[in-house]
C-alpha positions as CSV (number, residue, x, y, z in Angstrom):
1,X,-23.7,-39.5,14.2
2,X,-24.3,-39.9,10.8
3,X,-26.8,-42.7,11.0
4,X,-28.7,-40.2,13.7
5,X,-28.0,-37.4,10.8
6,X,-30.3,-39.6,8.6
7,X,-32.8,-40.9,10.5
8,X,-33.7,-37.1,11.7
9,X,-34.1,-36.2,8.3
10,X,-36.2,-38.6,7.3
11,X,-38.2,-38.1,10.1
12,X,-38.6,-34.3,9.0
13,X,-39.4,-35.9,5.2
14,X,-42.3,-38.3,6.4
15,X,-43.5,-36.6,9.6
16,X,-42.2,-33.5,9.6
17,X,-44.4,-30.1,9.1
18,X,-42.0,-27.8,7.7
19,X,-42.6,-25.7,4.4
20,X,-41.8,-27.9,1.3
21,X,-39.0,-25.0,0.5
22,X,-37.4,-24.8,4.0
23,X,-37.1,-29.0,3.8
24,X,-35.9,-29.1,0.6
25,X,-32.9,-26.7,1.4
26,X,-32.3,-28.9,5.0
27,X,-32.2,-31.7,2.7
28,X,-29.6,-30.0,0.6
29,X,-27.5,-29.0,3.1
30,X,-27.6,-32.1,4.9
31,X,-26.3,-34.0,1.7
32,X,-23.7,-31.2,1.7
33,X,-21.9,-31.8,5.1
34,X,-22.4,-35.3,4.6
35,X,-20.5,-35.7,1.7
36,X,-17.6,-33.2,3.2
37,X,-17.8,-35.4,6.1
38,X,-17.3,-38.7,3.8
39,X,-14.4,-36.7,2.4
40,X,-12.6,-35.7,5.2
41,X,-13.3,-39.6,6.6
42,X,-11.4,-40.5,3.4
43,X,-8.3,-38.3,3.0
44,X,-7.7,-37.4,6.3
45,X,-8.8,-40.5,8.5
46,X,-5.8,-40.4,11.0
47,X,-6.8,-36.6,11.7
48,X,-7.9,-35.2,15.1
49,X,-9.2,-32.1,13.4
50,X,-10.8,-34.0,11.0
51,X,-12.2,-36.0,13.2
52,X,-14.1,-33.4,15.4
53,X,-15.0,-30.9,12.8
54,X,-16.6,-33.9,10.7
55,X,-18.6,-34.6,14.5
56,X,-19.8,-31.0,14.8
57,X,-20.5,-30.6,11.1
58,X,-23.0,-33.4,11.2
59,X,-24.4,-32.5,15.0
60,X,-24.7,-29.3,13.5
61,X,-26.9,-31.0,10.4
62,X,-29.3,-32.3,12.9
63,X,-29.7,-29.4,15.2
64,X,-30.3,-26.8,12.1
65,X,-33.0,-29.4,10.8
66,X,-35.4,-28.0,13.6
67,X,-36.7,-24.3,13.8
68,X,-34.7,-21.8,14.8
69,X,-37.2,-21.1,18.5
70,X,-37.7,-25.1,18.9
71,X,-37.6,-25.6,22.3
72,X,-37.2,-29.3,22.3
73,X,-34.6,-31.6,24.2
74,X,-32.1,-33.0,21.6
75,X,-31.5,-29.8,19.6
76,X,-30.4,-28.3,22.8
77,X,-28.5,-30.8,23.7
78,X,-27.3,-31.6,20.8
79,X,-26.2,-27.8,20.8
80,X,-23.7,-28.0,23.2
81,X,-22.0,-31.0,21.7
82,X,-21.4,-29.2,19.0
83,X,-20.0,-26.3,20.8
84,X,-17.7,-28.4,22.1
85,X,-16.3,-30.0,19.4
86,X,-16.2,-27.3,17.2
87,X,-14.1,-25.2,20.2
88,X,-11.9,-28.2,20.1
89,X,-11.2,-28.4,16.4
90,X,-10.3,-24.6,16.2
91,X,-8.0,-24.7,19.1
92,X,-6.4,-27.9,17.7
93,X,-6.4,-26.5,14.1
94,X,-4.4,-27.2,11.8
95,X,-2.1,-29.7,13.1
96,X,-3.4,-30.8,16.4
97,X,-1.0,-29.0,18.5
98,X,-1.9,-27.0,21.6
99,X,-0.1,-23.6,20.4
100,X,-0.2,-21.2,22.3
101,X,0.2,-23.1,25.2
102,X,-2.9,-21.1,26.5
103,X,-5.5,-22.8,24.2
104,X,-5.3,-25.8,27.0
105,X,-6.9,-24.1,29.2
106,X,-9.8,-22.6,26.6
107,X,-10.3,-26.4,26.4
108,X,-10.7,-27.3,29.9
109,X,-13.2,-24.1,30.4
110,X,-14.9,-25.3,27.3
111,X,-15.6,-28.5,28.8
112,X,-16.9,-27.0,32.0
113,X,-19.4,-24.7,29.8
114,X,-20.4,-27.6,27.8
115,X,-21.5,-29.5,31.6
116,X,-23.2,-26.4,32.9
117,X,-25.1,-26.4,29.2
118,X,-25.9,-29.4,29.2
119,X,-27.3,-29.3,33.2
120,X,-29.2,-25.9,31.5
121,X,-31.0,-27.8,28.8
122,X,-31.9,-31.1,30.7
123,X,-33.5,-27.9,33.7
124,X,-30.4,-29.0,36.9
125,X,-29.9,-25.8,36.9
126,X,-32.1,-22.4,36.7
127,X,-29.0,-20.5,35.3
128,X,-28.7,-19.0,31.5
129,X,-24.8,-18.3,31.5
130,X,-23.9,-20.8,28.6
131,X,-24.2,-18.5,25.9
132,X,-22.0,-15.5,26.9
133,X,-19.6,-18.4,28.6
134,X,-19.8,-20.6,25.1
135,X,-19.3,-17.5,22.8
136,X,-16.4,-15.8,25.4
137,X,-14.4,-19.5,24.4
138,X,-15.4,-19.3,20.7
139,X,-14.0,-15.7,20.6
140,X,-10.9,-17.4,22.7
141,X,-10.5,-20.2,20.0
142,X,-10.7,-17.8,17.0
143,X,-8.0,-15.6,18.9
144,X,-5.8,-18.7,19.0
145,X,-6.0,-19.3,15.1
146,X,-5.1,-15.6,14.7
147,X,-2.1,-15.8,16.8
148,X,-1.1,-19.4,14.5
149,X,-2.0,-17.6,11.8
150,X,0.5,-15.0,12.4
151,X,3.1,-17.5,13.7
152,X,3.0,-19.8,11.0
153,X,6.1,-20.8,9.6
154,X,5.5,-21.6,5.9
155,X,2.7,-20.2,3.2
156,X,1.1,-23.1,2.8
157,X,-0.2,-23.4,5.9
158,X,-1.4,-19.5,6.2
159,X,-3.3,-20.2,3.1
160,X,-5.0,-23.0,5.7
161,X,-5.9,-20.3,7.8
162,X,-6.9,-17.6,5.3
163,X,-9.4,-20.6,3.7
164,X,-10.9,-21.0,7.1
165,X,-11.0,-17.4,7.3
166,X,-13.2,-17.3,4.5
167,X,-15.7,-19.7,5.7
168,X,-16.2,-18.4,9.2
169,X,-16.6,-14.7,8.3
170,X,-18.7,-15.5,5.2
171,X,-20.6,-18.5,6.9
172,X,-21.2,-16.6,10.4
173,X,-22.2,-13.4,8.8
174,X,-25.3,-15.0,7.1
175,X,-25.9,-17.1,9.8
176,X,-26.2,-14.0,11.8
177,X,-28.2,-12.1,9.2
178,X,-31.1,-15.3,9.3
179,X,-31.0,-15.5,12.9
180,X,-31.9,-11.2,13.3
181,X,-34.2,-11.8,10.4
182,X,-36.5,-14.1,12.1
183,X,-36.3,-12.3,14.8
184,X,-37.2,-9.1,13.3
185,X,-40.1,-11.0,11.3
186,X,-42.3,-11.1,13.6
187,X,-43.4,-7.5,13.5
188,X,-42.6,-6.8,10.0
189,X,-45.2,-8.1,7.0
190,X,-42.6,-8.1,4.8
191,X,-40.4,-10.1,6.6
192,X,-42.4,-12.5,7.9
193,X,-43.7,-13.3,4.3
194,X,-40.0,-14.9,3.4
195,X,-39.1,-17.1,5.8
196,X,-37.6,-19.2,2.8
197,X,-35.3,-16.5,2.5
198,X,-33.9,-16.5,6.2
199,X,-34.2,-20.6,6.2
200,X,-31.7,-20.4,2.7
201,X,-29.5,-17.8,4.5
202,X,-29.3,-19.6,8.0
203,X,-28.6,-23.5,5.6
204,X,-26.1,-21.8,3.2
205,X,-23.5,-20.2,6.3
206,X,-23.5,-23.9,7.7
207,X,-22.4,-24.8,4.0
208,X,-20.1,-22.2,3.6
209,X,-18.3,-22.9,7.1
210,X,-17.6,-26.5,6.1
211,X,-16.2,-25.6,3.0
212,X,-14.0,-23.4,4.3
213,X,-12.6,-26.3,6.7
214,X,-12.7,-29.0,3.8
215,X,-10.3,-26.7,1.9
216,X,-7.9,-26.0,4.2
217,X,-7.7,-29.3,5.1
218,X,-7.6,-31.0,2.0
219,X,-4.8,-28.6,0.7
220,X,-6.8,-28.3,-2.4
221,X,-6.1,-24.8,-4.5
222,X,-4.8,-23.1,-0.9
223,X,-3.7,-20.4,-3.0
224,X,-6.9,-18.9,-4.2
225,X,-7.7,-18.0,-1.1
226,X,-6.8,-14.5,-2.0
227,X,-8.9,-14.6,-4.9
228,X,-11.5,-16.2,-3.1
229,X,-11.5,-13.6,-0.7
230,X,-11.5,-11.0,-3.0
231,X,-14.4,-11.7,-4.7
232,X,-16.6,-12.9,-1.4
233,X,-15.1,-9.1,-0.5
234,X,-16.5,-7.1,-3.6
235,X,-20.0,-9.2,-3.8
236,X,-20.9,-8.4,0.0
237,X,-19.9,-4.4,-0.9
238,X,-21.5,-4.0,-4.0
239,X,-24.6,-5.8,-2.4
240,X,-24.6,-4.0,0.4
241,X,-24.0,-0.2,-1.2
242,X,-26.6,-1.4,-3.7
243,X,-29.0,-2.1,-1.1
244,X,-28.2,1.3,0.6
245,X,-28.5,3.1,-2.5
246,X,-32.1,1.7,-3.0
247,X,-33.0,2.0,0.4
248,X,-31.8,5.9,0.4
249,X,-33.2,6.8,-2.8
250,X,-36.4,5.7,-2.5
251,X,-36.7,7.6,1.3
252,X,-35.6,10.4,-0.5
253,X,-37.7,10.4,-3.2
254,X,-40.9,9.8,-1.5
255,X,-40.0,12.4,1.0
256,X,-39.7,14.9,-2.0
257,X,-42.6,13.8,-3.4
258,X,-44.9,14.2,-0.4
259,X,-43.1,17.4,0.3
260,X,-43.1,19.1,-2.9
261,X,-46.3,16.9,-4.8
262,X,-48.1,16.5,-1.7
263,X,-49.4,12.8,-2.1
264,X,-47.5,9.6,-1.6
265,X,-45.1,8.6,-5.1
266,X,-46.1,5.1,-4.1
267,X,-44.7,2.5,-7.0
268,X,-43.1,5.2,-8.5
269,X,-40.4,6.0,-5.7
270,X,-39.3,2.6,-6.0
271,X,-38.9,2.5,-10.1
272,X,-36.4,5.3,-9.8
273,X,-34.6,3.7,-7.1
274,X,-33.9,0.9,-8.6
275,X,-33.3,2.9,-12.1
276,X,-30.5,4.6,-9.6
277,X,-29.2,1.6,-8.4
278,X,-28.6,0.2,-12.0
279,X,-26.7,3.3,-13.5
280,X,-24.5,2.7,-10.0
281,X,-24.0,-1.1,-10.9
282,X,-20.8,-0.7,-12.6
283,X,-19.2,2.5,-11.5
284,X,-19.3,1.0,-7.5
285,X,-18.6,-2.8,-9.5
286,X,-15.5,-1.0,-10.2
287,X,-14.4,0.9,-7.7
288,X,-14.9,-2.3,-5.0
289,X,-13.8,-4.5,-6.7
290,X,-10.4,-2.3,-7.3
291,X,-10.6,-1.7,-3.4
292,X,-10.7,-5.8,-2.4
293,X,-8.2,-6.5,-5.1
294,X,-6.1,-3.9,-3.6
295,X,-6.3,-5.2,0.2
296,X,-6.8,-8.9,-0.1
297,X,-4.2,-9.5,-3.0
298,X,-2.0,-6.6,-2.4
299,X,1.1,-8.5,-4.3
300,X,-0.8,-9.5,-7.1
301,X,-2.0,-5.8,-7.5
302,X,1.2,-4.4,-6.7
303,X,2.5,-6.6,-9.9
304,X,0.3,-5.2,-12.5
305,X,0.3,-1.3,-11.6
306,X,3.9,-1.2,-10.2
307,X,6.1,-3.8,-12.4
308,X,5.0,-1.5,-15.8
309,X,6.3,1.5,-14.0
310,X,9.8,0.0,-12.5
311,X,10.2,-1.5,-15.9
312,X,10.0,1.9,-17.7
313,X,12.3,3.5,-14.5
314,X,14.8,1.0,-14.8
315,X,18.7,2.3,-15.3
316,X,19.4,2.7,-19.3
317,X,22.8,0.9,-18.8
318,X,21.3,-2.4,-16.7
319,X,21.6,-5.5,-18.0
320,X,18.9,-7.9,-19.3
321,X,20.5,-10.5,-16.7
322,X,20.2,-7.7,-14.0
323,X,16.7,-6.5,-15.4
324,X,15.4,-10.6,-15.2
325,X,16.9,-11.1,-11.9
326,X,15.0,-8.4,-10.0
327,X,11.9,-8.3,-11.8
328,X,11.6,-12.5,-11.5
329,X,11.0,-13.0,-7.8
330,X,8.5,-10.1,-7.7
331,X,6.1,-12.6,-10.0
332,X,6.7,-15.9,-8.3
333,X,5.6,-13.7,-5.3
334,X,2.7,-12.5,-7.1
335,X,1.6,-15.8,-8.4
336,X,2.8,-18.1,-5.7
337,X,4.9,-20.4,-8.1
338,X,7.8,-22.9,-6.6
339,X,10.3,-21.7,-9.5
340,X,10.3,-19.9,-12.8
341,X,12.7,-18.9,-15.5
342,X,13.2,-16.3,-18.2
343,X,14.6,-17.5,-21.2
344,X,15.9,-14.7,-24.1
345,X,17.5,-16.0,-27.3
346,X,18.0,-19.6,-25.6
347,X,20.1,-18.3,-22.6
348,X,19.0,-18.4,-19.3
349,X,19.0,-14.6,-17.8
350,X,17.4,-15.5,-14.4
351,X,16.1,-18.7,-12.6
352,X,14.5,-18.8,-9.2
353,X,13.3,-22.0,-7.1
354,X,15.9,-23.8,-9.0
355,X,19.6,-24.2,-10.9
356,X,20.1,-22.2,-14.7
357,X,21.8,-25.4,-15.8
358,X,18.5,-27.6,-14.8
359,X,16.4,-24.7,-17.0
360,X,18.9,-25.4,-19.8
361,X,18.6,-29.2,-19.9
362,X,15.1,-28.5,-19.6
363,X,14.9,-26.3,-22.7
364,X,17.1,-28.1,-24.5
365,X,15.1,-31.3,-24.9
366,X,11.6,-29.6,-24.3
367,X,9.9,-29.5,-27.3
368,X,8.0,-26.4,-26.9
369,X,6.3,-24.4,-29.4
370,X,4.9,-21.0,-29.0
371,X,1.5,-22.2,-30.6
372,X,-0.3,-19.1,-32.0
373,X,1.9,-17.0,-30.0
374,X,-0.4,-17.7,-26.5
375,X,0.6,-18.4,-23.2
376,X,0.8,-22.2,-23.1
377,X,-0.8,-24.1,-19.9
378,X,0.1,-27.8,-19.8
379,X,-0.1,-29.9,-16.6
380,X,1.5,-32.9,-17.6
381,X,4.8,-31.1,-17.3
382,X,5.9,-31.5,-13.9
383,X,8.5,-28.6,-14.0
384,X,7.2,-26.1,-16.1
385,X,3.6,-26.3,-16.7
386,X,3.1,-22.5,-17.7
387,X,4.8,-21.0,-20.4
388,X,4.0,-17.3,-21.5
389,X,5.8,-16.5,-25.3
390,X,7.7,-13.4,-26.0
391,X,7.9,-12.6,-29.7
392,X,9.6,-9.2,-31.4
393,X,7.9,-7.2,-33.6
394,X,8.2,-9.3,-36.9
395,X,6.5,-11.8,-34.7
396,X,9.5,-14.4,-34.3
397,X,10.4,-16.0,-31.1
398,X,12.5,-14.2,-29.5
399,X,12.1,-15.4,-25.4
400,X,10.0,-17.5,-22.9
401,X,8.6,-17.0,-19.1
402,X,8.8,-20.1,-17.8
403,X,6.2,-20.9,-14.5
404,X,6.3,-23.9,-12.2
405,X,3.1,-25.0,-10.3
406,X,2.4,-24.1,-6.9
407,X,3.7,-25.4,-3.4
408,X,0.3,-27.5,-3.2
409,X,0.9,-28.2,-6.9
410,X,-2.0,-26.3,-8.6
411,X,-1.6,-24.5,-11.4
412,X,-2.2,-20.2,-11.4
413,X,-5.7,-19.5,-11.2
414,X,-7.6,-17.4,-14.6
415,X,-6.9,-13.9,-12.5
416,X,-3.4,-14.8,-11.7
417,X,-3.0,-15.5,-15.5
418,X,-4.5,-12.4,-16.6
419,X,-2.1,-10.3,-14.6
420,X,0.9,-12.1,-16.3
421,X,-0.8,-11.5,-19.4
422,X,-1.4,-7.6,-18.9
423,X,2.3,-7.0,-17.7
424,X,4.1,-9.6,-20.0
425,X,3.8,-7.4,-23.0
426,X,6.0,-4.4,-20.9
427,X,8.6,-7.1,-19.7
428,X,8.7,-8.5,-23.0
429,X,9.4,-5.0,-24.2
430,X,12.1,-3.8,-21.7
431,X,14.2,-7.3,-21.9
432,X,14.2,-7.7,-25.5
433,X,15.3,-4.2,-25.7
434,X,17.7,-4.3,-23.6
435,X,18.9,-7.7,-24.9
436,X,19.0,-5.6,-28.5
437,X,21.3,-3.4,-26.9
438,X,23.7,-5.8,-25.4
439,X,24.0,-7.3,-28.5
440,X,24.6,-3.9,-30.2
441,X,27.4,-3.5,-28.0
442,X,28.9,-6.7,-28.0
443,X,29.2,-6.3,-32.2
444,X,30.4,-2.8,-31.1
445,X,33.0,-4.1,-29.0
446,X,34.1,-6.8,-31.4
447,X,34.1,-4.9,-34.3
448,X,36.4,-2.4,-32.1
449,X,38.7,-5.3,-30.7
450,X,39.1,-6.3,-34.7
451,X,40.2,-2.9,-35.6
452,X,42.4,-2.6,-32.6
453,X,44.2,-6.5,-33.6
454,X,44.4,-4.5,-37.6
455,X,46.5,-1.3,-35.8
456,X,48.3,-3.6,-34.1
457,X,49.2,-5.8,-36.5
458,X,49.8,-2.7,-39.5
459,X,52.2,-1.1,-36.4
460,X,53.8,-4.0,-36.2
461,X,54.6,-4.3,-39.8
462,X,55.5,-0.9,-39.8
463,X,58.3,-1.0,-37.0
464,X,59.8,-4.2,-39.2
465,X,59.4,-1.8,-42.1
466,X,60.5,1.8,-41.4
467,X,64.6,0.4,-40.6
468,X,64.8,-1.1,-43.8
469,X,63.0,1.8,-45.1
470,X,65.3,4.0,-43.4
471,X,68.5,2.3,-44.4
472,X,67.5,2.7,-48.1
């Protein structure tokens, strides 16, 4: 397939007619999908999924090599091949298992559309029921991953789905938008002037889909998902309010200008539209990007507005063992870390993911430094790659927070770091003044435990005293 891959894009280099543009960005994306096909030939070779999604990927590179209308044999064929395997690999996805049990019978239907396709495009039969049939077991397929998605035992493996996620909805909706634009270029100027743009569009969504797959697959990073989706999130909204705000201003302002003026603003209208648009930029940067934080990486979120407040709220008369232990799992569910540790004065006040006795061996013959006082990141250390200082006010040493990588052995990404860093200065705060005042009361108690031993010892000498005094 891949050798067929090449020889159709050479044939489009040599004797091809497409615009220089629209063949330079096939070639791109051909070289693309290759290469994640070469990868997942290397790292997952004994994979079924692997194995078909690598197949559809590069049908898929020779089909979107020809024009969107062509009307020739082997794209169409070619077509339904890749509906097929693609339909395979998501009900098989992740780990080649027919769950729900359901999904075998997608597959057999599948296989059945992909016949009555194929007796479509070679003109056996007059019929054109392939594509609702082909996308009714697409939407069946994508159903299935939802219900695995929502079944799936560990985190590592959601993060699987959430990566594909990302590349189907990101991949699809621009695929989608180049497919309506060339349709809708035809009667529009505008449009039909940029077919570049739909061609770029229609090339990147294949892209994006086989990233999507090559990350969940590979296991590499599966916990920036979130992150990833977050940001995918706030670009399409502030594109798409920006491109609303333009769009609506400019109506309106040529609308009052032929209204009130009585001639056409012309450039004008569009000048203050986009002078609208920009003083917008980074109010509605703000406020989406605080609304995909908020629902695609709700814990994280949740740990920089909500961990300042239960800090402050937290009982006078709590320990800084108690105060450790409940505020530690909330950030190795934020961050996705296998274990941490919160270290005050060299003694361990809370450890999660593994034993206090293994932290102590560790931090006894660590030789860690708190290096300008900044968060330290080093991945040679296998336990505790990420360490975060806490110093007092004279700027001593005083404590550390001690992170462990991820399950898929990553490190925290640069916005999972920054949260630590904006809440680490009110944990810092709360523990080391609560650790102030456990040690205030421990003198307290000693000092009163010495006096107590002094009365005790001056009544004793006075009950061997007063008889004698007595007697005198």
């Amino acid at each position: 397939m891949a050798l067929v891959a090449g020889a159709v894009m050479a044939a489009s280099i040599y004797g091809g007619t497409a615009h220089p543009a629209v063949l330079a960005l096939r070639l791109a994306k051909a070289a693309v999908i290759i290469s994640v096909c070469v990868i997942l030939l290397r790292r997952r070779a004994n994979d079924t999924v692997a194995a078909l999604l690598s197949l559809a990927f590069l049908t898929w590179t020779i089909t979107s090599s020809f024009d969107f209308a062509s009307a020739e044999l082997l794209p169409r064929l070619l077509d339904r091949v890749r509906f097929l395997l693609f339909v395979l690999a998501l009900l098989l996805f992740p780990d080649a298992r027919w769950r729900p049990r359901w999904t075998r019978n997608v597959a057999f239907a599948s296989v059945a559309i992909f016949l009555l396709g194929a007796a479509e495009g070679l003109g056996f039969v007059p019929t054109r029921l392939f594509l609702p049939l082909a996308i009714s077991c697409v939407i069946a397929a994508i159903a299935a991953l939802i219900l695995r998605f929502r079944t799936a035992a560990t985190q590592s493996e959601k993060q699987q789905f959430k990566w594909v996620a990302l590349g189907l909805f990101s991949g699809v909706g621009l695929i989608l938008v180049a497919r309506v634009g060339a349709a809708l270029s035809a009667g529009h100027a505008m449009l039909a002037a940029s077919p570049v743009l739909f061609e770029g569009l229609f090339q990147l969504g294949i892209i994006l889909v086989a990233l999507g797959f090559l990350v969940s697959l590979l296991r590499y990073r599966l916990f920036d998902a979130e992150a990833a989706i977050t940001r995918s999130a706030a670009y399409a909204g502030l594109t798409l309010a920006l491109v609303g705000t333009f769009a609506g201003s400019e109506a309106l302002i040529e609308m009052l200008g032929q209204q009130y003026l009585g001639m056409g603003v012309g450039n004008v209208s569009a000048a203050m539209a986009a002078a609208v648009a920009a003083v917008l930029l980074a109010p509605l940067h703000e406020r989406i990007s605080a609304w995909a934080e908020h629902h695609f990486e709700r814990d994280l979120a949740l740990l920089k507005h909500e961990l300042p407040e239960l800090l402050a709220d937290f009982p006078a008369g709590s320990s800084a063992r108690r105060l450790a232990t409940v505020v530690l799992p909330r950030i190795c569910i934020a961050i996705h870390v296998s274990r941490a540790a919160l270290v005050v004065d060299n003694a361990v006040l809370a450890a999660t993911g593994l034993q206090p006795r293994q932290v102590r061996a560790w931090f006894g013959r660590a030789a860690i430094s708190a290096k300008d006082h900044l968060a330290l990141r080093e991945p040679a250390d296998a336990l505790f790659p990420v360490r975060m200082v806490m110093c007092c006010s004279s700027g001593s040493v005083r404590g550390w927070l001690l992170l462990g990588p991820r399950p898929d052995g990553s490190l925290p990404g640069k916005h999972e770091f920054a949260a630590l860093e904006s809440v680490v200065p009110a944990l810092r705060q709360a523990l080391l003044a609560t650790k102030d005042r456990e040690d205030a009361q421990k003198r307290e108690r000693r000092r009163f435990r010495a006096m107590n031993r002094r009365i005790d010892e001056l009544s004793r000498r006075v009950d061997v005293l007063y008889p004698v005094a007595q007697a005198a």
